[in-house]
Structures are given as structure tokens and as C-alpha cells.
N, C-alpha and C positions, 0 to 999 in steps of 0.2 A: 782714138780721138772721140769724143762727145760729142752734146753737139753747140751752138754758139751760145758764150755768156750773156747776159743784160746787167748792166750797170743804171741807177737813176738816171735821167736825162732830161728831162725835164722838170716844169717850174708849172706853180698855179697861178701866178700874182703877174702882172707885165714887167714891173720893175725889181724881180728876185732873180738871185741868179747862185747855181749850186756850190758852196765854199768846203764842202768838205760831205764825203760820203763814208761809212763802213760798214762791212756786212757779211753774211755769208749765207749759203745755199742749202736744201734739205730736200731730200728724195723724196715723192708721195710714189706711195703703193696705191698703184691704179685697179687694187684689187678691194683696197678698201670703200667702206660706205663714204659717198659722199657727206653727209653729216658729220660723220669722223674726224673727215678733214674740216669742217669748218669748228669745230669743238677744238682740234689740235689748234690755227688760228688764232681762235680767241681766248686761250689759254695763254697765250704770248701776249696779245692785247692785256690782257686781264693785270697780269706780271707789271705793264710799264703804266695803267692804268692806275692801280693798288700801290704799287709802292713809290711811285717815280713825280705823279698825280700830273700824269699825261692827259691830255682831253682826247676821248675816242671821237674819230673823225672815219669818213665816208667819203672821200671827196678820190677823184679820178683824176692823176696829173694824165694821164692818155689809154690807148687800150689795154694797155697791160701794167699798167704801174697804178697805184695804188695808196695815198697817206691812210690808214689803218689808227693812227694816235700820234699825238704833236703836244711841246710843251708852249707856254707864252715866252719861251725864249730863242725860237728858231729850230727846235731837235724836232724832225718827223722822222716818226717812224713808219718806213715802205714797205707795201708788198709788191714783188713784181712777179708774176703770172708767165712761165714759158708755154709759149704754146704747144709745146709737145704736151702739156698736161701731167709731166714727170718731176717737175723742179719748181721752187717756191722760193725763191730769194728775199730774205727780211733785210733791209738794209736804215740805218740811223742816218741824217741827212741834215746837216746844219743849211740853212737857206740862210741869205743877206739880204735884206728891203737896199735896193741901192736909189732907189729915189733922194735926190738930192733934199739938204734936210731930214731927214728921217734918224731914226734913236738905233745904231746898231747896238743888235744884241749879241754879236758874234761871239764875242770874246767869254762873256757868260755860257753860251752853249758849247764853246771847244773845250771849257772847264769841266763840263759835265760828263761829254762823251765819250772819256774811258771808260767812266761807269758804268754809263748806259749800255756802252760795247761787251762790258765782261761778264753783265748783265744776260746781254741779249744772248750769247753765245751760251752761257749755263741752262737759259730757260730753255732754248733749241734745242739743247741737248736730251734735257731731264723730259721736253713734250714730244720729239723725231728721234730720240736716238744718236745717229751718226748727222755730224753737221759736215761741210765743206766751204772752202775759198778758193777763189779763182786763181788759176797762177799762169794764166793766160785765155787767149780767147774762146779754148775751145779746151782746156783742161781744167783739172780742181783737185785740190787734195783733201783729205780727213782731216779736222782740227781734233785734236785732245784735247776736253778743257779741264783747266786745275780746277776742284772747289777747295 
């Protein structure tokens, strides 16, 4: 047994709320330079920044979760932070403006985010190596990705 997964959970906005999440997890070697790890990071950033024309964002949905780059159509993309300091979960996140009135974009961003996904999962791979997904609370398996 591991130890407990993190899922998104939160929202930056008062009236958003999470329509769709996917993602998966990546071991840091705690033996590595910290620098390292943020080079590793922003190598992913960089991927959905270049190709995808993400906007790189900074912004804190709480202490551990993290939007990293967002399109104008609802896709962030998250970091979330285990505090054991051993796991790095990137997760794609469609949000929804539910304020009445408002222009959803939903339906444009859930068009996107197999790409984004099969996307996200190859750049994981080819910057950490071995990636994983949760298949429960407190377990996770290795993905194989096709290129």
C-alpha cells in the first residue's frame, strides 16, 4: 500500500465548478537537485505552452494544487504537490463559469482533452520516465505510452 492519492478539488473563481479531470502521477527522486526538478516541470509547461498556446499561469487553487497553464477555453493544467515530497501529479481540468448568463465553453474544452491527455502522458514520459494512474486510493499502476 502507498500512500493517499490527490485528485483536483478545488476551483479559483466563486461561481466554477470541476466538469472533468484527467491525469496522472510521477515519482521525484529525492535525491535529485532541486533545480532539476523545476527544469523537469517546466519542460511540461513548455510542451502545452509551444504547442497547445496554453497561457503559463501561477496562480494557487490551495496548498498543494497548483494551475501551472490554462487555455481561453476552460483546460488547466495542474500541479498537485504530495506532501511526502515523492509524487507530482499533473492533472488537465476542464472548469465551467456557472454563473447564470455566462458563454460556456465546456463543450469546446472536452473536444480538446484527448489531445491534451495523450499529449500530457508522452511529454511525462519522454521528461520522468515511468508515469502512473491511480486505481485507487492508496494504489497506482505504470502506464505504457504508444508514440
Amino acid at each position: 500500500m502507498g500512500h493517499g492519492h490527490f485528485s483536483p478539488s478545488g476551483t479559483r473563481r466563486r461561481f466554477e465548478e470541476i466538469v472533468e479531470c484527467r491525469g496522472c502521477h510521477v515519482e521525484i527522486d529525492l535525491e535529485k537537485e532541486r533545480f532539476m526538478h523545476e527544469e523537469d516541470r517546466r519542460a511540461v509547461i513548455r510542451t502545452f505552452t509551444d504547442k497547445y498556446s496554453f497561457n503559463e499561469s501561477g496562480e494557487w487553487v490551495n496548498n498543494y494544487e497548483k494551475v501551472v497553464a490554462e487555455t481561453r477555453h476552460g483546460v488547466e493544467l495542474r500541479t498537485i504537490y504530495h506532501p511526502t515530497g515523492t509524487t507530482v501529479y499533473y492533472y488537465l481540468v476542464v472548469t465551467k463559469d456557472t454563473e447564470w448568463g455566462s458563454w460556456d465553453k465546456t463543450g469546446l474544452a472536452m473536444q480538446h482533452l484527448p489531445t491534451y491527455e495523450k499529449e500530457l502522458r508522452k511529454t511525462l514520459q519522454s521528461v520522468y520516465g515511468a508515469i502512473y494512474r491511480k486505481t485507487s486510493a492508496y494504489t497506482s499502476e505504470k502506464i505504457e505510452v504508444k508514440h
